[in-house]
matplotlib code that plots the C-alpha trace (Angstrom):
import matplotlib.pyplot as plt

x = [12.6, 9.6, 6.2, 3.3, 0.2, -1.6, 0.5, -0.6, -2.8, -6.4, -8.0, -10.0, -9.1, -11.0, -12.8, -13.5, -15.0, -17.2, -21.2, -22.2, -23.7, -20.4, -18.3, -20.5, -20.6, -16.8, -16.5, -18.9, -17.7, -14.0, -15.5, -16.5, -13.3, -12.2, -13.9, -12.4, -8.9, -9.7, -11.2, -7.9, -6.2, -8.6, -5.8, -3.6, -6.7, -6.7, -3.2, -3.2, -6.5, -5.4, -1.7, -3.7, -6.4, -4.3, -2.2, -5.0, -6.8, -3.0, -3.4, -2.5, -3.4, -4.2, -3.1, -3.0, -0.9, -1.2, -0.9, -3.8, -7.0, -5.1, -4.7, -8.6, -9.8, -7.8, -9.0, -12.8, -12.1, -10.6, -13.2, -16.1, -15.1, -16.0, -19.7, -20.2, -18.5, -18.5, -14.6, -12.7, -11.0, -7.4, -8.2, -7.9, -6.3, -6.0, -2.4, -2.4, 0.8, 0.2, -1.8, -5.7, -5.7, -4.7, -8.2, -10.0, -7.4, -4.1, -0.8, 2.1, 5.0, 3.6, 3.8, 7.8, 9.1, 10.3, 10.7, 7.1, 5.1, 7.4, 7.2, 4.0, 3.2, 5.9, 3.7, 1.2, 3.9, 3.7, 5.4, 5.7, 2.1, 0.7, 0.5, 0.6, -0.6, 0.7, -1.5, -0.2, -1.8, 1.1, 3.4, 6.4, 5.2, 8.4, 5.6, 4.8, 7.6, 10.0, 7.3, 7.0, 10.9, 11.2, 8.1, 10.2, 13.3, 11.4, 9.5, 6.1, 3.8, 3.2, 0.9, 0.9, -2.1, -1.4, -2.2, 1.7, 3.2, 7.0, 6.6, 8.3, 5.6, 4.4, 8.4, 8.8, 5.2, 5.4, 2.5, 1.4, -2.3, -1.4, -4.8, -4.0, -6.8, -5.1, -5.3, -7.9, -10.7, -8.7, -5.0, -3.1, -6.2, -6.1, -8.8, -11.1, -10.3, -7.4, -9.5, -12.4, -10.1, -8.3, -12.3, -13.2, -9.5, -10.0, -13.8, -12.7, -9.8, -11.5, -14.8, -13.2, -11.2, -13.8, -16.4, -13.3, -12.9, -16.6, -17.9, -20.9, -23.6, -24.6, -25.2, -25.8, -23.8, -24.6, -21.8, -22.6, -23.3, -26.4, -25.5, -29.0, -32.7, -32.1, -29.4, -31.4, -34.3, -32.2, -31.1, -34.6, -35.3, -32.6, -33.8, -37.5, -36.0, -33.6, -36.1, -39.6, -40.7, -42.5, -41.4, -41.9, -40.2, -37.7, -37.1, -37.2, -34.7, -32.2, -33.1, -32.1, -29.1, -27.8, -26.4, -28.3, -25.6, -26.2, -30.1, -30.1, -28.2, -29.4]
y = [-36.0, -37.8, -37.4, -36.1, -37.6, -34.2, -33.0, -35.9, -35.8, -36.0, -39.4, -37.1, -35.8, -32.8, -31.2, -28.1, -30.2, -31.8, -31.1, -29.6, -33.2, -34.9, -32.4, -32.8, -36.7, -37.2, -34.7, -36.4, -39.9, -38.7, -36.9, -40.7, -42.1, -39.3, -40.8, -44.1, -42.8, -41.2, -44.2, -46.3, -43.6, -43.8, -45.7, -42.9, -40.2, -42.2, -42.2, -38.4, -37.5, -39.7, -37.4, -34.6, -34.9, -34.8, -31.9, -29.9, -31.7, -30.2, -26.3, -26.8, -25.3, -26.5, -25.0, -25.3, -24.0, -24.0, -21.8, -20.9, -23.6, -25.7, -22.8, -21.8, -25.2, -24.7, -21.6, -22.4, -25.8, -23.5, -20.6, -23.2, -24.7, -22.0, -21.7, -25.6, -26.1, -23.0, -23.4, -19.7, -18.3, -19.0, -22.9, -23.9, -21.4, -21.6, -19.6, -19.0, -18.1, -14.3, -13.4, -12.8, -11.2, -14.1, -15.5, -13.6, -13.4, -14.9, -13.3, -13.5, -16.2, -16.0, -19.5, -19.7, -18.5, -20.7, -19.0, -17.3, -20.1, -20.4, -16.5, -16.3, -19.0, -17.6, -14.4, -16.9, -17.9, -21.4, -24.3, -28.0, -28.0, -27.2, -29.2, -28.1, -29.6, -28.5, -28.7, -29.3, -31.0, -30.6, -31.8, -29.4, -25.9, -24.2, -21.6, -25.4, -27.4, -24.5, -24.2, -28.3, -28.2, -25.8, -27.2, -30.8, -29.4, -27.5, -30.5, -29.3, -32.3, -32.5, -33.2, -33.1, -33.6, -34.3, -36.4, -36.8, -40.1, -39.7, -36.1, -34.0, -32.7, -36.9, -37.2, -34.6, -34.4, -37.2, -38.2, -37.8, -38.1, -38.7, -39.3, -40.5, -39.5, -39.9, -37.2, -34.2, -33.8, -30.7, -31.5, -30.0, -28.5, -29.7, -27.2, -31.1, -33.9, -33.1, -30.1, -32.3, -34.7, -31.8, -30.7, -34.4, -34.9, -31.5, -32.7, -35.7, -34.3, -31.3, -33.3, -36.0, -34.1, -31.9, -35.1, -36.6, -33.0, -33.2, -31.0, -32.8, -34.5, -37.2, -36.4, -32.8, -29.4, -28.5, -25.9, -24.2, -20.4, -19.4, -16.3, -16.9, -17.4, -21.1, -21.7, -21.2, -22.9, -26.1, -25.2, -25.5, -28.2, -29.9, -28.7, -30.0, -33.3, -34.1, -32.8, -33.8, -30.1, -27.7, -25.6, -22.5, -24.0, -24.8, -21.4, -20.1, -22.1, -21.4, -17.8, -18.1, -19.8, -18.9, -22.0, -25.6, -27.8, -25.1, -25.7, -29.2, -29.6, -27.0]
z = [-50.5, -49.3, -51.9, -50.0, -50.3, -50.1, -52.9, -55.5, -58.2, -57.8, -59.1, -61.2, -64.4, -66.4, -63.3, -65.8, -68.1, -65.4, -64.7, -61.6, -60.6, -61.3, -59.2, -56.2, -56.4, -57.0, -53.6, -51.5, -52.2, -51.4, -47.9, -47.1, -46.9, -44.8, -41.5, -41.9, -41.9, -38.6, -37.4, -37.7, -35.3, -32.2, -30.5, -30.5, -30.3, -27.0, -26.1, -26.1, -24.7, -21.5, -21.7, -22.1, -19.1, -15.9, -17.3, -17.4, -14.0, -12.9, -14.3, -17.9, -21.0, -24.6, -27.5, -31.0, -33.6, -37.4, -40.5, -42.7, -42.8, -40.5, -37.7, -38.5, -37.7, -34.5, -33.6, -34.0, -32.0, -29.5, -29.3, -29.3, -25.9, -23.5, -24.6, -24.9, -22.3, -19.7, -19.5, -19.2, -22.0, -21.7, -20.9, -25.0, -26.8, -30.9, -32.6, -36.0, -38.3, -38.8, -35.9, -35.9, -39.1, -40.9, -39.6, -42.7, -44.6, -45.8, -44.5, -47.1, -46.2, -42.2, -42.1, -43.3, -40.1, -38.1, -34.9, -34.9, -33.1, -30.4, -29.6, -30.2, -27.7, -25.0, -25.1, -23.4, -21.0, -22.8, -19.5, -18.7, -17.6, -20.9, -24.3, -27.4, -30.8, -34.3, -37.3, -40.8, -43.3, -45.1, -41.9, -43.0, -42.0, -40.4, -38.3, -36.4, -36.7, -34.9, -31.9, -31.4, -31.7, -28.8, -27.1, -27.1, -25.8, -22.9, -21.7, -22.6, -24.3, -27.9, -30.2, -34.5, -36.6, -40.1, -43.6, -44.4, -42.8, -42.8, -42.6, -40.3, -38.2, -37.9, -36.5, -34.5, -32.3, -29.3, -29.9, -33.7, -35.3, -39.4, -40.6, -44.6, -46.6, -50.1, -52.9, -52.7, -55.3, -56.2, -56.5, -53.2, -52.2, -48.4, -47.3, -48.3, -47.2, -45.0, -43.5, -42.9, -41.3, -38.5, -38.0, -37.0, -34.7, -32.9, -32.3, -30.8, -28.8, -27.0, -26.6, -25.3, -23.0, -21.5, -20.9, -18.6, -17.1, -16.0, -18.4, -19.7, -17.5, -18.7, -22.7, -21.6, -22.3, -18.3, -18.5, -21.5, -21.6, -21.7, -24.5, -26.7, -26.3, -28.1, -25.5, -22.4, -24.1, -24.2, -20.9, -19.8, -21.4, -19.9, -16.2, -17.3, -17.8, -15.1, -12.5, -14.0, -13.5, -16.1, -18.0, -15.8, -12.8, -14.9, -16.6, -12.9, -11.1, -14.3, -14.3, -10.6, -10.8, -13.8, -14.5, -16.0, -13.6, -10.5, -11.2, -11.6, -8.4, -5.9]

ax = plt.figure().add_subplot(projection="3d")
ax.plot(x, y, z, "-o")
ax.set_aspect("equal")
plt.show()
């Protein structure tokens, strides 16, 4: 059986004996060597996002799937895309093992079925178009592994994100992301490092994919919904630049057409 790296000990010893100071420098120097472990994968980061890009260009969908932190990370990447982005709904879609209540709060042995992800993305009428990434920190949950399984055998694209190499998730996904950030602070607690790592993948997967989808203009969020008075003053701010008007032309031509990118190009 192969050791995972998330499951070794910390390089700390006596954490209860430890001063507040000391617990929150031993943390933040471990968070530093998280970026560096995703930094070696941008070649495959790469390799995916360019999979990924004409599948959707094409009609498909992107979804991820995990159990506990890992399928929260997914979910927020997921529901962050249509305001930043003013993509629809159903375009990134997040699963997690145990259904939306698992969001808040844990579900009991969810995550051991092995047959749950699949159904669970079939009730999205899952196809070849789409891709799908599993999330694991651990690399062996069955809620994941079952779904890529099935995902392989139908032709669909996918995707694992993980801090196990060798693990079963890292063989099974086509095109694997094993970021290896070494031991957490707290041993086996993978809601650190490892969660830190899946934040900073997913950022750089769904940002990535919507700049090549036309979704940004420039540096600018031109698509993003305008749901707040801090959003539309950005969106302002944005027209203000791009056409060297003030501010209330601005706020009139987006109040007119309801849209920064519409405004900018009417």
């Amino acid at each position: 059986m192969i050791k995972k790296v998330t499951e070794s000990d910390s390089h700390y010893e006596k954490l209860d004996r430890m001063s507040v100071k000391k617990l929150l420098q031993g943390m933040n120097k471990e968070d530093q060597t998280v970026p560096i472990a995703v930094g070696k994968l941008i070649p495959k980061i790469e390799k995916l996002v360019n999979e990924i890009v004409p599948r959707m260009q094409k009609g498909g969908r992107l979804f991820y799937l995990g159990a506990g932190t890992s399928g929260r990370l997914g979910i927020v990447d997921a529901s962050e895309c249509p305001p930043t982005f003013g993509v629809s709904q159903g375009l990134v879609i997040g699963l997690i093992a145990g259904g939306d209540k698992a969001i808040r709060k844990a579900v009991e042995f969810a995550e051991d079925d092995e047959q749950q992800g699949w159904l669970d993305l079939s009730e999205h009428k899952v196809n070849s178009k789409d891709i799908v990434i599993g999330i694991a920190a651990s690399g062996s949950t069955p809620y994941v592994l079952g779904a890529l399984k099935k995902c392989n055998s139908k032709k669909i694209l996918t995707g694992g994100i993980t801090c196990n190499p060798g693990s079963p998730l890292a063989e099974l996904a086509k095109h694997p992301l094993v970021a290896i950030v070494g031991p957490e602070f707290v041993t086996g607690s993978t809601r650190m490092k490892s969660g830190t790592a899946q934040k900073l993948l997913l950022n750089m997967i769904s940002t990535a994919v919507m700049i090549r989808l036309g979704r940004v203009k420039g540096n600018k969020m031109v698509d993003m919904q305008l749901s707040n008075n801090k959003l539309i003053e950005r969106g302002i701010g944005m027209i203000m630049k791009a056409l060297k008007v003030e501010h209330k032309v601005a706020a009139a031509l987006l109040k007119k057409h309801g849209s920064v990118r519409k405004a900018i190009s009417a």
